[in-house]
TORLOFI-598380 format. One record per residue: residue number from 1; residue in three letters; x, y, z of N, C-alpha, C in turn. Coordinates in Angstrom, 1 decimal, always signed. Layout:
# residues N
NUM, ALA, X, Y, Z, X, Y, Z, X, Y, Z
...
//
This chain:
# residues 124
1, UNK, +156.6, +56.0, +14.5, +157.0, +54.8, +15.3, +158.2, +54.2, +14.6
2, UNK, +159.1, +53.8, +15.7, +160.5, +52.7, +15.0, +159.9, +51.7, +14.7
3, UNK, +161.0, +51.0, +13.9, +160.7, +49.9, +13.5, +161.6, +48.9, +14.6
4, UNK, +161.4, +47.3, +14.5, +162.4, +46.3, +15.5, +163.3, +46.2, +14.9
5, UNK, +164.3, +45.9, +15.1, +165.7, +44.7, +14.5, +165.1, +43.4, +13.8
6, UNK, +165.9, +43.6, +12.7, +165.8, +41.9, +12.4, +165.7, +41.0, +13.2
7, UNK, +166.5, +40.5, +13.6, +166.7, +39.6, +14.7, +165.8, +39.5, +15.8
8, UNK, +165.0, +40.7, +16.4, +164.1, +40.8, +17.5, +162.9, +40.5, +16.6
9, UNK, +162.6, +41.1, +15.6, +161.0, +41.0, +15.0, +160.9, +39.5, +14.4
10, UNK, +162.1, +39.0, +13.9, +162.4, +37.6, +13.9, +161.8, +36.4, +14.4
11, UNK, +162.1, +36.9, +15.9, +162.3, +36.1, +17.2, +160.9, +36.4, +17.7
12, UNK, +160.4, +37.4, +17.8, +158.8, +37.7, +18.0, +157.5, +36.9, +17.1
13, UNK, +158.0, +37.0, +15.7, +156.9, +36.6, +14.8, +157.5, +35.3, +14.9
14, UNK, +158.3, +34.7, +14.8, +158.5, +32.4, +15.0, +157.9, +32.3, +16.4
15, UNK, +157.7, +33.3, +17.8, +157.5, +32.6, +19.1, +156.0, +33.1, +19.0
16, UNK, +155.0, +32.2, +19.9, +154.0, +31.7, +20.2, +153.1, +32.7, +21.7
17, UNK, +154.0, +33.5, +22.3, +154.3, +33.6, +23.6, +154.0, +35.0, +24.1
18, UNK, +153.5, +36.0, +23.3, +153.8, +37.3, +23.5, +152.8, +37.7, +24.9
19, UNK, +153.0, +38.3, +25.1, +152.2, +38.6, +26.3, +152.0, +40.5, +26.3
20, UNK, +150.8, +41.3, +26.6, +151.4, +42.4, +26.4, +150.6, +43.1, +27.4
21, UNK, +151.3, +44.2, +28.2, +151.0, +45.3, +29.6, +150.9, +46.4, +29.1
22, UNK, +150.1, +46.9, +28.5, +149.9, +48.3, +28.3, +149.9, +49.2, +29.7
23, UNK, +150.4, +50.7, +30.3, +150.0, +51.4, +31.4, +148.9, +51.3, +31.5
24, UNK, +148.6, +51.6, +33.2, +147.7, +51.4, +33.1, +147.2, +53.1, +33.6
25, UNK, +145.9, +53.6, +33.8, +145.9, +54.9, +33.8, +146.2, +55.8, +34.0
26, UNK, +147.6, +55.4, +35.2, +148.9, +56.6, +35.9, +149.4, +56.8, +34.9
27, UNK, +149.3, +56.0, +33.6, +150.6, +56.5, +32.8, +151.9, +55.6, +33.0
28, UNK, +151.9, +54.8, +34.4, +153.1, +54.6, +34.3, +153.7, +52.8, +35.2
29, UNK, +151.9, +52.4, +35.7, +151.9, +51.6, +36.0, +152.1, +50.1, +35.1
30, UNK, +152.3, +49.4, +35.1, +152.0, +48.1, +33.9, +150.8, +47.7, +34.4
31, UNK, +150.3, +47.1, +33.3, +148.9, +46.9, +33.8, +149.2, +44.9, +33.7
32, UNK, +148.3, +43.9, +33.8, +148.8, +42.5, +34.2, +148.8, +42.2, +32.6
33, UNK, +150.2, +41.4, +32.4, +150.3, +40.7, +31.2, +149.5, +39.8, +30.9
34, UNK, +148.9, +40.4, +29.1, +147.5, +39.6, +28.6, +148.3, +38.7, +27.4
35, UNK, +148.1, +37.2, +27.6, +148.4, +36.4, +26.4, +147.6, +36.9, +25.6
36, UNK, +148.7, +37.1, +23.8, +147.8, +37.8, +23.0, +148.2, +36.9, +21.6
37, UNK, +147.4, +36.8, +20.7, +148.7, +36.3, +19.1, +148.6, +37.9, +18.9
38, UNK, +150.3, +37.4, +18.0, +150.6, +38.6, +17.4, +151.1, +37.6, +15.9
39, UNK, +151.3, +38.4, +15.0, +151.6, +38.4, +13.7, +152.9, +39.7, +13.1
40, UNK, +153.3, +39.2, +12.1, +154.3, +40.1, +12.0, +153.8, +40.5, +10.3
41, UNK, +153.8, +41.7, +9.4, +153.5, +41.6, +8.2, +154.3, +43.1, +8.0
42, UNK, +155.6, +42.6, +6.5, +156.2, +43.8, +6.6, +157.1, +44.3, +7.4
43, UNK, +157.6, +43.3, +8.5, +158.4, +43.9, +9.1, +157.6, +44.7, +10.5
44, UNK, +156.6, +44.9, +10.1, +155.5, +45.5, +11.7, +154.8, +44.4, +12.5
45, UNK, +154.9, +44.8, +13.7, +154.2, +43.7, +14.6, +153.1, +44.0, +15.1
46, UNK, +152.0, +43.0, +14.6, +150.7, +43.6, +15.0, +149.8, +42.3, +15.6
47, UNK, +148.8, +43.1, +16.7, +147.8, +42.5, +17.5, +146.3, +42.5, +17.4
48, UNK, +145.4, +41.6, +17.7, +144.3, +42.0, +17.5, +143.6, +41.5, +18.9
49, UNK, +143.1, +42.1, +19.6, +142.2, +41.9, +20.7, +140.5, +40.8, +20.4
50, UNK, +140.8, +40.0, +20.6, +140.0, +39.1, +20.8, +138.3, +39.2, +21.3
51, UNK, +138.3, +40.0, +22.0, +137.2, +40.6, +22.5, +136.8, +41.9, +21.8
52, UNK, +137.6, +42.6, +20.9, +137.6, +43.4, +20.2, +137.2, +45.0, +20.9
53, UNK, +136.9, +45.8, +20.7, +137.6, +47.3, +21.4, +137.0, +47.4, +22.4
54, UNK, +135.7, +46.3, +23.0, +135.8, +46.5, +24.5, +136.6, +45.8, +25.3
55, UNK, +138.1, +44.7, +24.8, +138.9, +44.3, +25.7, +139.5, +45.4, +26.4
56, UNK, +139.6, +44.9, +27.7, +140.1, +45.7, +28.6, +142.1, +46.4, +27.7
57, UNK, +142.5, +45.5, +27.5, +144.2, +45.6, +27.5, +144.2, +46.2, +26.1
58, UNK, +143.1, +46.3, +24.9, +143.2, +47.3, +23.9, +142.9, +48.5, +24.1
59, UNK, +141.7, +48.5, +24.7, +141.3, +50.2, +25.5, +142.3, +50.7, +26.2
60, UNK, +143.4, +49.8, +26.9, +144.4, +50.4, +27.8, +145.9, +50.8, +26.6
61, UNK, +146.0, +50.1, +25.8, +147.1, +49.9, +25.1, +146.6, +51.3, +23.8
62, UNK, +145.2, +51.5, +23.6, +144.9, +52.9, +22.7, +145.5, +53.9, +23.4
63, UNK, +144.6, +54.0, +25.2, +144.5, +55.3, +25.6, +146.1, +55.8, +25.9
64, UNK, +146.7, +54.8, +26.5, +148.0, +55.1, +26.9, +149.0, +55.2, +26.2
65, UNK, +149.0, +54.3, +24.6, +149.6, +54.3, +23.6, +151.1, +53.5, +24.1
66, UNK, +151.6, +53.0, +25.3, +153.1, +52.8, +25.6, +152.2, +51.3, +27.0
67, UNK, +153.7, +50.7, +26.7, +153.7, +50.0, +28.0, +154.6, +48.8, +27.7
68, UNK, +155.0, +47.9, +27.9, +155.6, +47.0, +28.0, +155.2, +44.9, +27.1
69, UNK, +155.8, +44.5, +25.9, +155.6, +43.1, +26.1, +156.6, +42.5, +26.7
70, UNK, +156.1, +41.1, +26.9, +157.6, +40.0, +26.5, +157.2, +39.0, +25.7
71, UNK, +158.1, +38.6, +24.4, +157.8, +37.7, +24.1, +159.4, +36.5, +23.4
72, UNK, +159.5, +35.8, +23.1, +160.3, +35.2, +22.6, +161.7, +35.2, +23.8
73, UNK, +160.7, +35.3, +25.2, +162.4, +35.4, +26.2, +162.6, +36.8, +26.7
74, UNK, +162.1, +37.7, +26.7, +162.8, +38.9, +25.9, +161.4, +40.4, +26.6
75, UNK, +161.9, +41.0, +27.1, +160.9, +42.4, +27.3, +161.4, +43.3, +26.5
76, UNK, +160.8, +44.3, +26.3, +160.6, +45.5, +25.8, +159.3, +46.6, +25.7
77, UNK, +160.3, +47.5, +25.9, +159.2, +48.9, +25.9, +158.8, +49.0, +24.2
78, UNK, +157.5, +49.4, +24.8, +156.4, +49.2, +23.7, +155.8, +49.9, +23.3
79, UNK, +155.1, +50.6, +21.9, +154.5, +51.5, +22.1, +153.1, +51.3, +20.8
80, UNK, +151.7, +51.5, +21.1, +150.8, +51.2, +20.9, +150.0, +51.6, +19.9
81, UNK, +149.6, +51.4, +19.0, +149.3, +52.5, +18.1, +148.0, +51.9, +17.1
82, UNK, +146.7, +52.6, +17.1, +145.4, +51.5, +16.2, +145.6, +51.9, +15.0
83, UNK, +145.4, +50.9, +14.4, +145.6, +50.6, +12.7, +144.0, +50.8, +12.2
84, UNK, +144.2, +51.1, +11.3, +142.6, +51.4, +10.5, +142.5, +49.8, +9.7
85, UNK, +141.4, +49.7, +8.5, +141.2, +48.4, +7.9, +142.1, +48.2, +6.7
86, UNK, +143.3, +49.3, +6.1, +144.5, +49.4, +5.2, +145.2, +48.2, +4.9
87, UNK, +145.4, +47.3, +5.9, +146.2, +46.3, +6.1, +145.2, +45.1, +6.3
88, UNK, +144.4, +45.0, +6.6, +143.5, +43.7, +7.5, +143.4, +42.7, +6.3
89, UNK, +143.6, +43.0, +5.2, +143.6, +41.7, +4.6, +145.6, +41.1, +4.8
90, UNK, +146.0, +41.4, +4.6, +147.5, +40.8, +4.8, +147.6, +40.8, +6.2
91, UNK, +147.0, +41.2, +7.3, +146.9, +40.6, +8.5, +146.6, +39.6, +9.0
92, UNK, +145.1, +39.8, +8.1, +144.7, +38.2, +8.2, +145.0, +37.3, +7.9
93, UNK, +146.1, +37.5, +6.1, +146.6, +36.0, +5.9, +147.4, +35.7, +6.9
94, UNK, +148.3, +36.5, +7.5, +149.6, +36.1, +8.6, +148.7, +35.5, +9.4
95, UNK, +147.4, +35.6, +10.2, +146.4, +34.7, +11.1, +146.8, +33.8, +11.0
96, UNK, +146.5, +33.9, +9.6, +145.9, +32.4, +8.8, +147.1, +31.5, +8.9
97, UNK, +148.5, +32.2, +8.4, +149.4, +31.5, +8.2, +149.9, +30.9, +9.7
98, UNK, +150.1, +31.5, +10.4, +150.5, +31.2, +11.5, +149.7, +30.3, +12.9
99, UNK, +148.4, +30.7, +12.4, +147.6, +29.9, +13.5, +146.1, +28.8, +12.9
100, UNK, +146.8, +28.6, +11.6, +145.8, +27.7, +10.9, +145.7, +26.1, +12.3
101, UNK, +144.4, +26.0, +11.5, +144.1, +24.7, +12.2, +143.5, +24.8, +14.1
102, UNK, +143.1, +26.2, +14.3, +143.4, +26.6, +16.0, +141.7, +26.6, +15.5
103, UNK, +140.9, +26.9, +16.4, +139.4, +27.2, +16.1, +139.2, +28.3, +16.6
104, UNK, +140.2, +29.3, +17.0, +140.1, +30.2, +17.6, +140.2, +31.3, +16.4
105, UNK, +141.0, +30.5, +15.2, +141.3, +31.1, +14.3, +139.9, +32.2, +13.2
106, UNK, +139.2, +31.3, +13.3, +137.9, +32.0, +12.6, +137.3, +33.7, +12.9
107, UNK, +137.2, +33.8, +14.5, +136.9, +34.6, +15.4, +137.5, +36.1, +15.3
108, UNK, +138.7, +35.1, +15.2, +140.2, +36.4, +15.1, +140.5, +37.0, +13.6
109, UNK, +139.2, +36.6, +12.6, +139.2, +37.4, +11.3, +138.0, +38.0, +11.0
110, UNK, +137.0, +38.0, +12.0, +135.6, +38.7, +12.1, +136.0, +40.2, +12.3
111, UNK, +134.6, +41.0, +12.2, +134.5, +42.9, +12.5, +135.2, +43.3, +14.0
112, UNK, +134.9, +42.5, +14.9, +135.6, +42.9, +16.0, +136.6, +42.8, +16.3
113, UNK, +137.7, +41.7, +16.5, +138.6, +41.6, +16.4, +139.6, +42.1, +15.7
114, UNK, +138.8, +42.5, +14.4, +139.8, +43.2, +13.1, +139.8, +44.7, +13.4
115, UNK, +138.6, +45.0, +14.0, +138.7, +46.4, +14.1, +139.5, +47.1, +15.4
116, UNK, +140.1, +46.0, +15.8, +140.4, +46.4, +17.5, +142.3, +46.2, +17.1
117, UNK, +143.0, +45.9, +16.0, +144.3, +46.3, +15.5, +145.0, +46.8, +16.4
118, UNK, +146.2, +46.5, +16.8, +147.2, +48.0, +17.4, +148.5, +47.3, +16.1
119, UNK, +149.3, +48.4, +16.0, +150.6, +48.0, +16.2, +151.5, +48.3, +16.9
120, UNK, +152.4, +47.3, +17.3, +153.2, +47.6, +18.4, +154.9, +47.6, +17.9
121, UNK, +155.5, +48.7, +18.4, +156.8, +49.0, +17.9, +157.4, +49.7, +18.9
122, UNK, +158.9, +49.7, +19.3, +159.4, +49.4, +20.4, +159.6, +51.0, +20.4
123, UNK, +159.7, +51.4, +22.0, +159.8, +52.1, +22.5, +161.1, +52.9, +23.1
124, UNK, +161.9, +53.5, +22.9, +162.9, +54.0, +23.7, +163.1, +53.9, +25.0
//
């Protein structure tokens, strides 16, 4: 997988906003944009499904591996990829860092959520 631009992965990890359309079974449909947090660690941009691997938009974003965000203003082709538990502690601090004080925050560092990972890195 590529990596983003400075300036884009930048602009993604300071905004609030990401929204992400994985295809949807055609391959080639977008499927409806899911408000998601994302976190940036390293220079990679990563997401965790909330509902954890039975959310609908992670199951779509594994099987298809591509599809579309927008965030910070901004679309891009996307592409999907599950992360094992390698990283999950420095994922979590970025949670932590970035969405301290939310009560949603707790949830989003549990087995499900952690286990349900993608990273997303742009697509051609």
């Amino acid at each position: 997988m590529t990596n983003w631009d400075e300036d884009t992965i930048a602009a993604i990890g300071a905004s609030d906003d990401l929204h992400i359309s994985p295809f949807r079974g055609d391959g080639t449909t977008y499927g409806t944009p899911t408000w998601i947090w994302s976190v940036v660690v390293d220079g990679g941009l990563y997401a965790r499904a909330y509902n954890g691997r039975r959310s609908r938009w992670y199951r779509a974003a594994v099987e298809q591996g591509a599809g579309r965000i927008r965030a910070a203003g901004a679309e891009h082709e996307a592409a999907f990829e599950a992360v094992g538990p390698d990283l999950n502690s420095r994922i979590d601090a970025a949670y932590e860092a970035k969405y301290a004080g939310s009560p949603y925050l707790p949830p989003m560092l549990q087995d499900g959520p952690t286990s349900a990972t993608v990273r997303i890195s742009p697509r051609p």
